[in-house]
C-alpha positions in Angstrom: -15.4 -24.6 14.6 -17.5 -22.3 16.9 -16.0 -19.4 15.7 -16.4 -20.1 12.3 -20.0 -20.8 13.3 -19.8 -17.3 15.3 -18.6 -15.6 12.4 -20.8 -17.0 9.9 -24.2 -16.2 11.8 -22.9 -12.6 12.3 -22.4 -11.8 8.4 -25.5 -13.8 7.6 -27.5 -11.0 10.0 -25.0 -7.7 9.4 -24.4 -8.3 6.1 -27.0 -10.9 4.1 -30.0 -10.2 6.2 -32.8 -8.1 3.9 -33.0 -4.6 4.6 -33.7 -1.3 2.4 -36.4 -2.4 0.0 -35.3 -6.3 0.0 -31.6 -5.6 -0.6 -29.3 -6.9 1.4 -26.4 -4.5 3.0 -24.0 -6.5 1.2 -25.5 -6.1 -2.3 -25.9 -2.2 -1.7 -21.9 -2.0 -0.6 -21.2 -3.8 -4.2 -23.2 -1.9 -5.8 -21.7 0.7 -4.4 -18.4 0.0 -4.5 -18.6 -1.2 -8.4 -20.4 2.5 -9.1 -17.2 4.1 -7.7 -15.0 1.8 -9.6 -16.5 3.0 -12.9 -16.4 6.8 -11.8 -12.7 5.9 -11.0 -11.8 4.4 -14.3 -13.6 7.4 -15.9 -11.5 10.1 -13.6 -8.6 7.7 -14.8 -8.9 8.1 -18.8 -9.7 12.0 -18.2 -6.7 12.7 -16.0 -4.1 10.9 -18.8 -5.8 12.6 -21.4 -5.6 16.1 -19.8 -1.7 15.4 -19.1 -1.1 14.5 -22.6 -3.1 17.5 -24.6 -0.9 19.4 -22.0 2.7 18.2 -22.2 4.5 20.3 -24.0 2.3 23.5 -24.1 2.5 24.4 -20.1 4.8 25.3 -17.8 6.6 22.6 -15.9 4.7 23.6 -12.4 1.4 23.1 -14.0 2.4 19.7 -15.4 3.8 18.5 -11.8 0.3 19.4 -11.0 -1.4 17.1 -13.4 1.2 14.2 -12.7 -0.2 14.3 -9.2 -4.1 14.7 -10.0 -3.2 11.1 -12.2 -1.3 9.3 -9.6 -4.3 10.2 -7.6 -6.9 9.1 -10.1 -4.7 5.9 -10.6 -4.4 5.0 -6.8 -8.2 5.4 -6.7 -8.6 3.3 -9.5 -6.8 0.5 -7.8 -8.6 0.9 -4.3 -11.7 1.0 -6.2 -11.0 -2.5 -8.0 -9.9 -4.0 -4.9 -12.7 -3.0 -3.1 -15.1 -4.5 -5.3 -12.8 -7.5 -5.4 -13.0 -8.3 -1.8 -16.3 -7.7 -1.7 -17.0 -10.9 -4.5 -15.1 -12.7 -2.4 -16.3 -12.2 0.6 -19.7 -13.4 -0.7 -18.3 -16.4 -2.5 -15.8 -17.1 1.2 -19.2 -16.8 2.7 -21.2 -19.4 0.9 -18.4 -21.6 0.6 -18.2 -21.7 4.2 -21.8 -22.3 4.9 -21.9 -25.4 2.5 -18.9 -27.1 5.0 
């Protein structure tokens, strides 16, 4: 129970505690994090769309080469998501835990 207690107090200062212009550090790491999730999904479309107006018109090297810049875009995609994820749930783990 004391560290719960331990823990809770330090993400209520580090995290929830108002700092840049009355946001919290938390809400500017969502933000954040949810901004890079759209750029991601963006990158995303683009890099399929690229690899399909090129298949069939380049050489096989070249098309590796786009295979790889949407795996990329894809893995970033899903780090992005989880990222914002985990942050929503850290906040809601957070105030769940204070109403105990």
């Amino acid at each position: 129970k004391k560290l719960r207690k331990g823990i809770l107090t330090v993400l209520e200062k580090v995290l929830f505690s108002r700092v840049l212009g009355g946001f919290s550090l938390y809400q500017l790491c969502l933000v954040l994090s949810a901004l890079l999730f759209l750029m991601s999904c963006y990158e995303t479309a683009r890099a399929g769309t690229k690899l399909d107006e090129a298949r069939g018109i380049i050489l096989d090297m070249k098309e590796d080469r786009l295979r790889c810049q949407k795996w990329r875009c894809e893995r970033n995609f899903w780090l992005t998501m989880m990222s914002s994820i985990l942050w929503l749930v850290l906040y809601r783990v957070q105030h769940m835990s204070k109403e105990i």
